[in-house]
C-alpha positions in Angstrom: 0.0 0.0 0.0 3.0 2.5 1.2 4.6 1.4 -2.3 1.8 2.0 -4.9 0.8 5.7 -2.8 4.6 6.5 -3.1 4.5 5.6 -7.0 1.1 7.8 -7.3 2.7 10.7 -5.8 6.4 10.5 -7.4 4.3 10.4 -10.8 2.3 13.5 -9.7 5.3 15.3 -8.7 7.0 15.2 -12.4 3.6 16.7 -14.3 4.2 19.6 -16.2 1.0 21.9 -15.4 -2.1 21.6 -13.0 -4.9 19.7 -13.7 -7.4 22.4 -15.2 -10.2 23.5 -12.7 -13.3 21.5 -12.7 -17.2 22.4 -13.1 -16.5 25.7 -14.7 -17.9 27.8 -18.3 -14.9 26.2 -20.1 -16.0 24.0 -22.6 -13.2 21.2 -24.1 -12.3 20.9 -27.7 -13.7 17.9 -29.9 -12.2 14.8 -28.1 -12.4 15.7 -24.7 -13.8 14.4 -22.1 -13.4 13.1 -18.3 -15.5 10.6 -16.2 -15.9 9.9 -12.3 -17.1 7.0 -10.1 -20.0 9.8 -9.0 -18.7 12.6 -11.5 -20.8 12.7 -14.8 -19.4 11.3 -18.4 -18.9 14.5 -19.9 -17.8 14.6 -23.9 -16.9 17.3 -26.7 -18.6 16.2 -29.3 -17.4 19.5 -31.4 -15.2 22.0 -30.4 -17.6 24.3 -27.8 -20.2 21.8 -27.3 -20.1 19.3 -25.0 -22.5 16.5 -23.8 -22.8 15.1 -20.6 -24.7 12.3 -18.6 -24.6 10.4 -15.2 -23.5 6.9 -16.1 -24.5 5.4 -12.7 -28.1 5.7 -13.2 -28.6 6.3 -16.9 -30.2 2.5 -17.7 -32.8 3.4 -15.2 -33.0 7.0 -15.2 -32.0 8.1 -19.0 -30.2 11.2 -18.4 -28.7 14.3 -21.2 -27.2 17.5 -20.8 -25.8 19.6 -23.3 -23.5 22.2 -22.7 -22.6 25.4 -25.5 -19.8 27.8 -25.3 -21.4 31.2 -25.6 -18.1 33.2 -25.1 -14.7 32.4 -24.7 -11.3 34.8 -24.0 -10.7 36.0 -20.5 -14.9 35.7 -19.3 -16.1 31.8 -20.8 -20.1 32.0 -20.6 -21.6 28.6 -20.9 -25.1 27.7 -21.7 -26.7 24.5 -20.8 -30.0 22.0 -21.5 -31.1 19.0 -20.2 -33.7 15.9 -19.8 -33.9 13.5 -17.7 -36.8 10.7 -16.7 -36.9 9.4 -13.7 -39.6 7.3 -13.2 -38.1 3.8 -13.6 -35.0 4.3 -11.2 -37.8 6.0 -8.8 -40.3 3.1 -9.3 -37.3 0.5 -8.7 -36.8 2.0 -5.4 -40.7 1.9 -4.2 -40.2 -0.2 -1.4 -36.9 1.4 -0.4 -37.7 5.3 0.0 -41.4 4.9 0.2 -41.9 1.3 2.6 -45.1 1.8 2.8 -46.1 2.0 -1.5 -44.2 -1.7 -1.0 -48.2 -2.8 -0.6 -50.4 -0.1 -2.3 -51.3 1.7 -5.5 -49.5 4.4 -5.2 -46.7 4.8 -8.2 -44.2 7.4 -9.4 -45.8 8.5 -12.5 -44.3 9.2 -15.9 -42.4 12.4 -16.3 -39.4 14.1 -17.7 -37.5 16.8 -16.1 -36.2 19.8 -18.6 -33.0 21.5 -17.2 -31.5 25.1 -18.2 -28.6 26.5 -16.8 -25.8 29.1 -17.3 -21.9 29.2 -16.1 -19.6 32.2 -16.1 -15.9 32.1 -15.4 -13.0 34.2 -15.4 -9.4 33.4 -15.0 -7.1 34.9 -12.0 -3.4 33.9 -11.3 -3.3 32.2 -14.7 -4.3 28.6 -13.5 -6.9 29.7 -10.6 -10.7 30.2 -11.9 -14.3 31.6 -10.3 -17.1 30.7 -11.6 -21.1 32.1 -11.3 -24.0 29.7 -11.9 -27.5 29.7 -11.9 -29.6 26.8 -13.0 -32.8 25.3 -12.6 -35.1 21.6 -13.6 -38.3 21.1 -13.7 -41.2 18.1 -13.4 -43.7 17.9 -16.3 -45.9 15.1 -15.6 -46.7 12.7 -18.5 -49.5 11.3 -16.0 -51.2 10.5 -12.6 -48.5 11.1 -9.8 -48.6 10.0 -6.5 -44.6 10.7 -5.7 -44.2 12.7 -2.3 -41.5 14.7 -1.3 -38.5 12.4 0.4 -38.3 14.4 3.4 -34.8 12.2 4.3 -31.6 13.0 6.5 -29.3 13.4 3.6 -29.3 16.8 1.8 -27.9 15.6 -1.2 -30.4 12.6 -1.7 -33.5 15.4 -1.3 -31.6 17.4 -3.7 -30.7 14.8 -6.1 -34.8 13.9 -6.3 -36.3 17.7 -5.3 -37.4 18.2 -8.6 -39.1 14.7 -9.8 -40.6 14.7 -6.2 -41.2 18.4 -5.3 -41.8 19.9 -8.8 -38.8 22.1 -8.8 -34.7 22.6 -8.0 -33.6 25.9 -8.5 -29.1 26.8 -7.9 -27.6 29.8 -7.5 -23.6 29.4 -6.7 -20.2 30.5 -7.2 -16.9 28.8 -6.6 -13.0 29.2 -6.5 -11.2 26.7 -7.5 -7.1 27.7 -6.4 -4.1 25.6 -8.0 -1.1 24.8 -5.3 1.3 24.6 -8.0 1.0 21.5 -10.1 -0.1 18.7 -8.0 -2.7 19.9 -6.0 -6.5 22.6 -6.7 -7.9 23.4 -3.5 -11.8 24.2 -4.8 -14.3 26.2 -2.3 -18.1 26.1 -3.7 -21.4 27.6 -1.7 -24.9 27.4 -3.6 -28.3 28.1 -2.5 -31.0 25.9 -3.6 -34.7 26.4 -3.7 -36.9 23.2 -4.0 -41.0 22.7 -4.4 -42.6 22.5 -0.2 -42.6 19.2 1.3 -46.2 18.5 2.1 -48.1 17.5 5.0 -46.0 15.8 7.4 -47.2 14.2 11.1 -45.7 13.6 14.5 -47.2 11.5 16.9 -50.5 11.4 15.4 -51.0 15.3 14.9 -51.0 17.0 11.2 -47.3 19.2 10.5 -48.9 20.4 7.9 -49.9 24.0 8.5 -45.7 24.3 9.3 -45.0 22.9 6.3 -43.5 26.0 4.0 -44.3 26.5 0.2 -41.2 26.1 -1.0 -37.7 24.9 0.9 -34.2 26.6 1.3 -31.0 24.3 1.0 -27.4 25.8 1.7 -24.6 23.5 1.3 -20.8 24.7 1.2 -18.2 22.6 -0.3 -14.5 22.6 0.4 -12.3 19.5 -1.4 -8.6 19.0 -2.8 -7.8 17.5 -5.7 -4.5 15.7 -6.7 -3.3 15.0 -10.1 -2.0 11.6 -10.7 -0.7 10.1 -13.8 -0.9 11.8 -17.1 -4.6 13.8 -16.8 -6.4 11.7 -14.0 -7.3 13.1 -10.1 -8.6 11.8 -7.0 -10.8 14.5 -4.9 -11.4 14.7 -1.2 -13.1 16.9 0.6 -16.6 18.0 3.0 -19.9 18.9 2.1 -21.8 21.0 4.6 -25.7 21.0 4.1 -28.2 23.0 5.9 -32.0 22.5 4.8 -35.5 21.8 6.5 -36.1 17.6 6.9 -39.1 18.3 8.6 -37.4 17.6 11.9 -39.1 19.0 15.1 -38.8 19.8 18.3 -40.6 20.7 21.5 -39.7 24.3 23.1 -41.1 26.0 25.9 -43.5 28.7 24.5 -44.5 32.8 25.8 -47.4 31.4 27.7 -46.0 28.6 29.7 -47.2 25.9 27.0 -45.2 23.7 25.5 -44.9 24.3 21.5 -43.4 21.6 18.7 -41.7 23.8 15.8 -39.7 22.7 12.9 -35.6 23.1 12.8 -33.2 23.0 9.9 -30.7 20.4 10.0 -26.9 20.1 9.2 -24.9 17.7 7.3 -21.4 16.9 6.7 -20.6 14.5 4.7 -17.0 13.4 3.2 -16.8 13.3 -0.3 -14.7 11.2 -2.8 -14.0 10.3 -6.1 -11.5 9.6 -9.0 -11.5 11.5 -12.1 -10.2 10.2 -15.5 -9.6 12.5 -18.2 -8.4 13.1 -21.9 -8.1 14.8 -25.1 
């Protein structure tokens, strides 16, 4: 084990350049393209234009996005569109994230969830990048519907489903993504999400309902390192903080010497990791 990290690191050390920053406006040239265990196949098909897709659930939940240089030179503005259905990975899971559908009726209806989005990035200490985003994906049913919102302990699993199940995911972000000379990025990301409301939830037999709120806010701040190895390849590491609404509750003392249950946002941190291969 000591050996083969020592060989990963002596071959990052001789690389000639940093790795260039990730999840940005910059758009490859035709051949391009790069590929995670949980990051998304992503592929210039022509110089400018790239498309990209989730490999790990595309069988059961077909998945596209497309992404067009707008602008390139100092500010790269990037456009993209996507679809995605959902319904058979969410069906497949019936019995998982809804136990109780296991035995009834209900079903996750047919639908397919548009996405639009647009990146913005500028260059500062020649290999170090910002970026601006704002995106946003939609449900359009195709049919009845009886999908509820998740409601679990894991931001990124309600984000991952807010629109199929909510109706809507809506991002607005930024990030900095820093080069330590030509081994290692060190990449900060903070985005605010707004999803569809949650529905009625319950607690001990009594409606939450009238707490639950329209819509919901998630925050989630991300701060990882990632190291070149070989010729273009990377491992990342890092945290993910989350803060969001799960409908978690608890009982406070109220004004008039009554005890009242309200609602509380929750946090997560979660490690994240994953290995990157890329080319040209």
């Amino acid at each position: 084990m000591k050996t083969a990290l020592l060989s990963v690191l002596l071959a990052s050390a001789v690389l000639a350049a940093p790795r260039p920053a990730r999840d940005t406006a910059d758009v490859g040239k035709q051949g391009d393209y790069s590929v995670g265990i949980f990051n998304p196949l992503r592929i210039a098909i022509v110089d400018g234009i790239e498309l990209e897709a989730n490999p790990l659930v595309f069988f059961v939940a077909p998945n596209v996005n497309a992404r067009f240089r707008l602008l390139g030179g100092p500010l790269r503005l990037t456009a993209e569109a996507g679809l995605s259905v959902p319904t058979f990975g969410l069906r497949l899971m019936k019995g998982f994230f809804f136990p109780s559908w296991a035995t009834t009726p209900n079903d996750i209806g047919w639908m397919v969830v548009p996405r639009v989005g647009v990146l913005l990035s500028g260059t500062v200490l020649e290999h170090s990048v910002w970026t601006a985003r704002a995106d946003a994906a939609f449900r359009v049913p195709l049919g009845p519907n009886s999908a509820t919102p998740l409601n679990s302990f894991v931001a990124p699993l309600d984000l991952l489903l807010a629109a199929p199940l909510t109706g809507v995911c809506a991002r607005v972000g930024g990030a900095y993504d820093h080069a330590l000379g030509d081994t290692l990025r060190l990449r900060g990301e903070a985005n605010l999400f707004v999803t569809g409301g949650q529905g009625n939830l319950t607690f001990s037999g009594a409606n939450l309902g009238a707490l639950a709120p329209l819509s919901q806010l998630i925050v989630t701040a991300h701060l990882g390192l990632d190291i070149a190895v070989f010729k273009q390849s990377r491992v990342t590491v890092g945290v993910l903080f989350a803060n969001f609404d799960n409908g978690r509750t608890q009982v406070v003392a109220g004004a008039d010497g009554f005890s009242d249950r309200v609602r509380v946002r929750s946090n997560n941190f979660l490690p994240t990791l994953d290995y990157i291969w890329a080319g040209f």
